[in-house]
N, C-alpha and C positions, 0 to 999 in steps of 0.2 A: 506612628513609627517612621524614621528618617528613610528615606529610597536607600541608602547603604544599606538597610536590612532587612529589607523587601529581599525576598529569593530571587537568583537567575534563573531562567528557563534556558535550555540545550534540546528540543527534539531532533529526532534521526529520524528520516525516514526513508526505508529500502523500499526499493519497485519490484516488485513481483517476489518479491524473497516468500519461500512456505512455511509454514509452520513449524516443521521441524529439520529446518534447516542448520542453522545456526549450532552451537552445543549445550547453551542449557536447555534448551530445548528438543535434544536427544539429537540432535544430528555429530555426523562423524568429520565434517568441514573444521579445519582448527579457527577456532573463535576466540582467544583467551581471553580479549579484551571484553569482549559481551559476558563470558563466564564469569568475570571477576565482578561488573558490576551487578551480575544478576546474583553474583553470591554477596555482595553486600546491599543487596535491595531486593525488590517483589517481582517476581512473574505471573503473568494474569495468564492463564488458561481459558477464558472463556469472550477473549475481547474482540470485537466483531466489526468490522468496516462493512463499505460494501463491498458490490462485486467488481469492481475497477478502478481505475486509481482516479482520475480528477473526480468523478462523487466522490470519492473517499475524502479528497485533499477538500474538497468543498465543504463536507461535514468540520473536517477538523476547526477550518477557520473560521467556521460560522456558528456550530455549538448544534446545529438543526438538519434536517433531514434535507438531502441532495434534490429532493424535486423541489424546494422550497427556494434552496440556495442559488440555483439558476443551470444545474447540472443534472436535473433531472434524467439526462440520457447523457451519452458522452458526445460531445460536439464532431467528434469523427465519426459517428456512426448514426448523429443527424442526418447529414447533410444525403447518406444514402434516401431517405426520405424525403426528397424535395422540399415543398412548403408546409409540409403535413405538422409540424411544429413550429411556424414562423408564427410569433407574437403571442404565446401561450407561456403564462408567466411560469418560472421555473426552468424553462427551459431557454435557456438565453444561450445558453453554450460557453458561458464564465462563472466567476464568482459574483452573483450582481448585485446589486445596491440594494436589494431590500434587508441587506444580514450588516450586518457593525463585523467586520474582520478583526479577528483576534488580535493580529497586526496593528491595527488603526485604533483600539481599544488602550491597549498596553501605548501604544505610543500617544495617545492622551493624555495617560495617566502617569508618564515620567520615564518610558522605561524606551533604552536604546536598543532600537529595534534592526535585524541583521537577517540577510538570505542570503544563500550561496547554494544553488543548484535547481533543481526542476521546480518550475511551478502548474505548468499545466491545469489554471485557470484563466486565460484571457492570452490573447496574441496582437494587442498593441498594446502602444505604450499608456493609453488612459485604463487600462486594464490591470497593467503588467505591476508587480511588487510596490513599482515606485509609488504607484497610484495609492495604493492598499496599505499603506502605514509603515514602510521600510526605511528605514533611514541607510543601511549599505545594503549594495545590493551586487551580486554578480547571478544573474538568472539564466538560464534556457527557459524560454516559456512555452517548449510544447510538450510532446507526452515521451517520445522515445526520440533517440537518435545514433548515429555511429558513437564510439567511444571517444574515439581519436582525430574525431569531427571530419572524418575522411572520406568526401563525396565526391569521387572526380565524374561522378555521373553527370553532375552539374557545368563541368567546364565545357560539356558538348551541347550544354542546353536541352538535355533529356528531360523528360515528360517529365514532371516534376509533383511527385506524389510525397504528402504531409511526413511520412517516416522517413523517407530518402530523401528529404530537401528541408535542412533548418538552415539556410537561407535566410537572415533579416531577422533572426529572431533569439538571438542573442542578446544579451543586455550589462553593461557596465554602469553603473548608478543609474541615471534616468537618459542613458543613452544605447542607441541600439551599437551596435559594434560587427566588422564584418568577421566571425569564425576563420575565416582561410587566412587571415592576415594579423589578427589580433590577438590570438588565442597562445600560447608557448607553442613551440614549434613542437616539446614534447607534451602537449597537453594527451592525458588520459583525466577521463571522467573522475573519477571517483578523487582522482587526487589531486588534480586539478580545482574541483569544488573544495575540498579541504586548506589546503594549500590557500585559498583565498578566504576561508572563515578565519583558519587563524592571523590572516593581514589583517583582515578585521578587528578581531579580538585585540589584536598584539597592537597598533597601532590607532589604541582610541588617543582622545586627548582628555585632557584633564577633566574637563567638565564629563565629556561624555564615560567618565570611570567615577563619576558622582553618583550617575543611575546604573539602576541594574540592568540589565540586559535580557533578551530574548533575541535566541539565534536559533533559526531553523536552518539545518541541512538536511536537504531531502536531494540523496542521492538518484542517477538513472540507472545504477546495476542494482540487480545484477538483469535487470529486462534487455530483451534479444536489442541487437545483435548480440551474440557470447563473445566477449572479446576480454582475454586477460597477455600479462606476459609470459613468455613463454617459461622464464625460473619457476612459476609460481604452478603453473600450469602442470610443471614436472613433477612438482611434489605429491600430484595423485593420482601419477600413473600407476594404472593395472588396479585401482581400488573400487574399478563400479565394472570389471572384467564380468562379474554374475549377473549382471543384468538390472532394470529399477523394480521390478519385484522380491529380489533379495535384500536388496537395500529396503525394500519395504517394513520388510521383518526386522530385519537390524536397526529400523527406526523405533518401532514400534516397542521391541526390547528393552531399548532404551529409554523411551518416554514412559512406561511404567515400573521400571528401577526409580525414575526419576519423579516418581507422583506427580506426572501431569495426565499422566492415562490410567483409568482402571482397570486392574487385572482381569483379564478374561474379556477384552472389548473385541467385539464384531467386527474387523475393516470392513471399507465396502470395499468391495471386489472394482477392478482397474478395466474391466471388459465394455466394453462398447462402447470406447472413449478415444478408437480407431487405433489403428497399426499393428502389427504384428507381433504372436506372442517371441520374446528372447531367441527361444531355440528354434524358431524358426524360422529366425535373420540368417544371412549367410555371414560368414567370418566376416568378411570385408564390410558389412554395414554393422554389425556389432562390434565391430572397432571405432567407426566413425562415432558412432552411438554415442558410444565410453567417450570415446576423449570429448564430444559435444558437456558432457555431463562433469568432465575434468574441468573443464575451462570454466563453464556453471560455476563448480568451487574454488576456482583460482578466485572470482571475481567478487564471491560473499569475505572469502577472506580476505582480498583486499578492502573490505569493508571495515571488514573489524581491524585492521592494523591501522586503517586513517583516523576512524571513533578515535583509535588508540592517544593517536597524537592531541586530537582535541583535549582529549580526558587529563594527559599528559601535560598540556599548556594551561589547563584549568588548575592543577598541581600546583604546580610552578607560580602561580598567582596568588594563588592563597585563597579561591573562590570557588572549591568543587563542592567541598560540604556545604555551602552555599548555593548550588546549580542541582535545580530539579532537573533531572536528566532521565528524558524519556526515550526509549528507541524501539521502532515498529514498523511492519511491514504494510502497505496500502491494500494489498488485497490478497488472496490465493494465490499460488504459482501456477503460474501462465504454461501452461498445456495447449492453447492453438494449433491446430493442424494447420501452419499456414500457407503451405503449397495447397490445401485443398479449398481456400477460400477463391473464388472467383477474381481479386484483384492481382492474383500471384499470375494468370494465365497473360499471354502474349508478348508481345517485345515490346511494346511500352509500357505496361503493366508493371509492377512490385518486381512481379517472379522473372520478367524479362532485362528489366536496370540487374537484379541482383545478377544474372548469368552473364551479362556480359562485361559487366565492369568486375566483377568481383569473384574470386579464388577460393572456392571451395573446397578442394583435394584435402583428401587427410592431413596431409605435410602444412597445411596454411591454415586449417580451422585454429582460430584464436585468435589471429592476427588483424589489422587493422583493415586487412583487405580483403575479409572474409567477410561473409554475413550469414551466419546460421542461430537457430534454435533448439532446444531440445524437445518439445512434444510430449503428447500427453501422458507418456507412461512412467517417465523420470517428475513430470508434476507431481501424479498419482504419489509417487512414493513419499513427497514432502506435505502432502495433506493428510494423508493417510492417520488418524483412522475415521477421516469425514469423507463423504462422496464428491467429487465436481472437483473444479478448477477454479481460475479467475472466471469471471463473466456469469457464474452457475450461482442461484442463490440458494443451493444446499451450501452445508456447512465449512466446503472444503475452498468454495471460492471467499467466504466471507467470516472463517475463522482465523485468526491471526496471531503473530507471536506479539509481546508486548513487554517490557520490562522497564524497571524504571529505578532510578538508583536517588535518593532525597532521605539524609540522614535521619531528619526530625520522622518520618514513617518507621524507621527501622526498628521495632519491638523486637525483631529476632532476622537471624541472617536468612540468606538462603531462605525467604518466605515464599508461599505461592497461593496466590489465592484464585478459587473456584467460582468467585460470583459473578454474574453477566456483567459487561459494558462495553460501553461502543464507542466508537470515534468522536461521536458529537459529546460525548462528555470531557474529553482534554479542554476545551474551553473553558467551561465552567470552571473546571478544578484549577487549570491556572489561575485563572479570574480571583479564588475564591483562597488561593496562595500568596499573592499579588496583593490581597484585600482591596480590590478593585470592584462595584460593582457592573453588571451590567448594565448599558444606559436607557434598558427598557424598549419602549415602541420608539425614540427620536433619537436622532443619531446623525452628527454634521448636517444637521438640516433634510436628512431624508427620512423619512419612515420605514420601520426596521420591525425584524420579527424579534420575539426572544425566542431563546434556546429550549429545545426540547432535553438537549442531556443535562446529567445531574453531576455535580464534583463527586468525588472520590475520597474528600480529605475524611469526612468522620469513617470511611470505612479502612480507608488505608494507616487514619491514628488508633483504629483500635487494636488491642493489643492480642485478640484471638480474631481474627480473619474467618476464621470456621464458625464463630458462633452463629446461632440463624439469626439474631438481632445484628450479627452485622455485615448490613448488605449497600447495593449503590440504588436499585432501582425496586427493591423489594421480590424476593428470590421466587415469590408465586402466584404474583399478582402484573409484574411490568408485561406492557407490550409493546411490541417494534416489529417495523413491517419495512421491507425491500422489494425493490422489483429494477431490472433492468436486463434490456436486451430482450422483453416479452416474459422473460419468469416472473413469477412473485412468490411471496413468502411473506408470512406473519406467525409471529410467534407470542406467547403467552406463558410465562413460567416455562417447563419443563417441555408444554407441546408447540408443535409447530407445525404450518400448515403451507404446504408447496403447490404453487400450479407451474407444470413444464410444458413443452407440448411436445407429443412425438417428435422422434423415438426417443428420446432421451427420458420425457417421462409421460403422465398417462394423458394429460389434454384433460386433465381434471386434476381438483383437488384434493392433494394425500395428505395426510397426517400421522408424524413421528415424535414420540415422547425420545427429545434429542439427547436425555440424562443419561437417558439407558439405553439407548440406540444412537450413539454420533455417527454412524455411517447410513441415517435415513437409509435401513433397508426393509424395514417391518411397518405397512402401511397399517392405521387403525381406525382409517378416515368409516368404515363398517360397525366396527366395533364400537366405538367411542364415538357415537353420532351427538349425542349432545353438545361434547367439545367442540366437535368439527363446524357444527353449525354458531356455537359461541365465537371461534376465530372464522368466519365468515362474516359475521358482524363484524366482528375487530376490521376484516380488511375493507369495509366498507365504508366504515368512520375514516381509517387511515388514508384510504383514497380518495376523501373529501377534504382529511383535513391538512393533506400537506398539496393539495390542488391538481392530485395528479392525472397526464393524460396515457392512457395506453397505449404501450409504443404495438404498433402492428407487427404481425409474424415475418411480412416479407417487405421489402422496398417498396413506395409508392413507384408510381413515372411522373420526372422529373419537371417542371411547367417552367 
């Protein structure tokens, strides 16, 4: 078949967005753009990353599990470990050479290849997009940063910490570019990246409107700092007044109106996940609260109104029912207590740049020259009805929204389907969309793994979704295993098997049948000892077979 009739790919990806944030997916945030495609395409219920976003972005591009892809741990939360993972494959702290990137695959195989926004896989330029099969590129290559690119921390030559200093690490095609000079003097994130997909899009040349295309935009909102404007920001005053354990309920209502939850589901409980209950904030910080949680949804919905535009530009082309179009969030919503982490303490520390350069007060939160986040109880509410956060490998950090709008899938609208999958399988399925193979163990002359995920097309072209014959990874047989930041987790069909360690959880291994219990609160690791010791085996294959090292409970000292 000629490249003109090869599908396009369009993935979206949000940072830190929850589960049910969004509105098909029960949130009360106006999304119309996301509503509309999710009512002419499929919502996956059960599609799992990991628990933080570059493994996550690692899996995607690679098809295979993040300790394999060279993210086994997150490069920022390396380096607290001194040498303790220096030269231990997997953990390179990029996307590294032993995986064929989706990117560099597709663009072999004919297809014009497009980034505009986060990569957070690699921090130079033999790392960065360009390297990796991108033919346009406008990049941030690290994990977070201001919205507004507004660091004036930097013009005094303050201490200079990886979230408060993206500093050199911008990128315009295969050149770096300086942020304070280069960028629109109105640059905002979200639209800013947009705004330059559709330059992309809008100004290919002839040849390059021959091949189909692959365009990732992978946004940095709505992750801390909260920063929206301030119109958008008005539109939801007074609507999280109750607190995020009202909102929990109001989610949760709505996620089973909307058959993505089952009637009568268990939340876990939001307790021991630090701060205090609502009513017993005083006025003044339960206003802060709120509006922290306002600006949260100024910022998802400026998501959905940029989608809007791309989707809008794809119209206008004549190439949307041609554009597989996928959109999904990298991991849990981000609950961090981060005034209580150790880097927040002192005047050159996090917590010391942020008080001094930057404007807290009720009257400023939103704005460019604020830097706040909202904390674990307004998380709670968008995970809810699974336990944990980002970073937690219960379900709440690694269950995700997902939706995907590609005509030739569409047996019926407003689909949703229940059956597991994960990050590592958008590879495959594009691949397998594309009719592209993989290129096996060799690849540009290096040695390459294959993919452990599976496509998606025979399950997403059948025409009942529910039936048990049709599944991605076989509904009682697949296993998949996580671990990061010292948790672990592996799962088998319906059970699933958690190691935490105090207090959070027990320094041993629990077991929850997660079908019937998504809020891991009913342990059966007693009861069901057969199982348990079945997925104790499983984690022990898996920890062989993706080469993994165990990250330690606390920091080495540093050599």
């Amino acid at each position: 078949m000629a490249n003109s009739k090869r599908p396009n790919f369009l993935v979206i990806v949000a940072d830190d967005l929850g589960f049910s944030d969004i509105s098909p997916y029960g949130g009360e945030i106006n999304t119309p753009v996301l509503e509309k495609l999710a009512s002419e395409g499929i919502r996956m219920t059960n599609f799992h990353t990991a628990s933080a976003c570059s493994p996550t972005r690692s899996m995607l591009f690679s098809g295979t599990d993040n300790h394999i892809a060279g993210l086994g741990q997150m490069a920022e939360h390396m380096r607290a470990f001194g040498d303790y993972f220096k030269g231990k494959p997997g953990y390179e702290g990029y996307l590294n050479w032993r995986v064929a990137a989706l990117s560099e695959i597709l663009q072999d195989s004919g297809y014009h290849t497009i980034i505009s926004g986060k990569w957070h896989l690699g921090l130079t330029k033999e790392l960065a997009p360009c390297s990796r099969g991108f033919d346009k590129i406008f990049s941030f290559l690290p994990g977070s940063g201001n919205h507004h690119a507004y660091e004036p921390q930097l013009d005094d030559g303050e201490f200079k910490i990886p979230c408060l200093n993206t500093d050199g690490f911008w990128m315009d095609g295969d050149q770096f570019i300086n942020h304070r000079t280069d960028l629109p003097k109105d640059f905002y994130s979200t639209r800013t990246f947009t705004d330059r997909m559709l330059n992309f899009l809008g100004e290919r040349s002839e040849s390059e409107k021959e091949k189909p295309f692959f365009a990732y935009l992978p946004f940095t909102a709505p992750h801390w700092p909260l920063q929206a404007p301030r119109e958008i920001v008005q539109k939801y005053a007074g609507k999280y007044d109750d607190g995020p354990d009202a909102l929990t309920q109001r989610r949760l209502k709505r996620l089973v109106q909307l058959g993505l939850v089952k009637e009568g589901v268990e939340p876990a409980p939001p307790g021991g996940l630090l701060g205090k209950e609502w009513d017993d904030l005083t006025e003044e910080e339960r206003k802060i609260s709120s509006r922290k949680m306002e600006v949260f949804a100024a910022m998802v919905e400026l998501i959905d109104e940029n989608i809007g535009r791309v989707i809008s530009h794809l119209e206008s082309t004549g190439e949307l029912n041609n554009t597989f179009v996928l959109f999904m969030s990298d991991n849990g919503a981000e609950g961090a207590a981060l005034e209580a982490l150790p880097m927040m303490g002192g005047e050159t520390t996090m917590g010391g740049v942020i008080e001094k350069y930057y404007d807290n007060k009720y009257e400023n939160i939103g704005e460019k020259s604020s830097f706040v986040w909202y904390g674990a109880r307004w998380a709670c509410a968008a995970t809810a009805p699974s336990r944990g956060l980002k970073c937690w490998i219960t379900e709440g950090g690694i269950r995700c929204p997902c939706l995907i709008r590609y005509p030739p899938f569409q047996a019926q609208q407003s689909a949703i389907t229940h059956r597991f999958t994960t990050v590592m399988d958008i590879l495959p399925t594009i691949l397998d969309l594309a009719r592209v193979s993989h290129p096996g163990t060799s690849f540009r002359g290096r040695d390459v793994v294959v993919p452990r995920g599976k496509s998606w097309v025979p399950h997403l072209s059948s025409p009942d979704y529910a039936a048990p014959s049709s599944t991605v990874h076989g509904e009682d047989v697949h296993v998949h295993g996580w671990e990061l930041f010292g948790q672990r987790a592996i799962r088998e069909g319906k059970y699933k098997a958690v190691w935490i360690a105090k207090p959070r959880g027990k320094d041993d291994w629990e077991l929850f049948d997660v079908e019937a219990d998504p809020g891991e609160l009913h342990d059966l690791a007693e009861k069901e000892t057969e199982v348990m010791k079945r997925l104790v085996t499983h984690w022990e294959v898996y920890f062989a077979e993706t080469g993994m090292t165990q990250t330690p409970m606390f920091p080495v000292t540093r050599t």
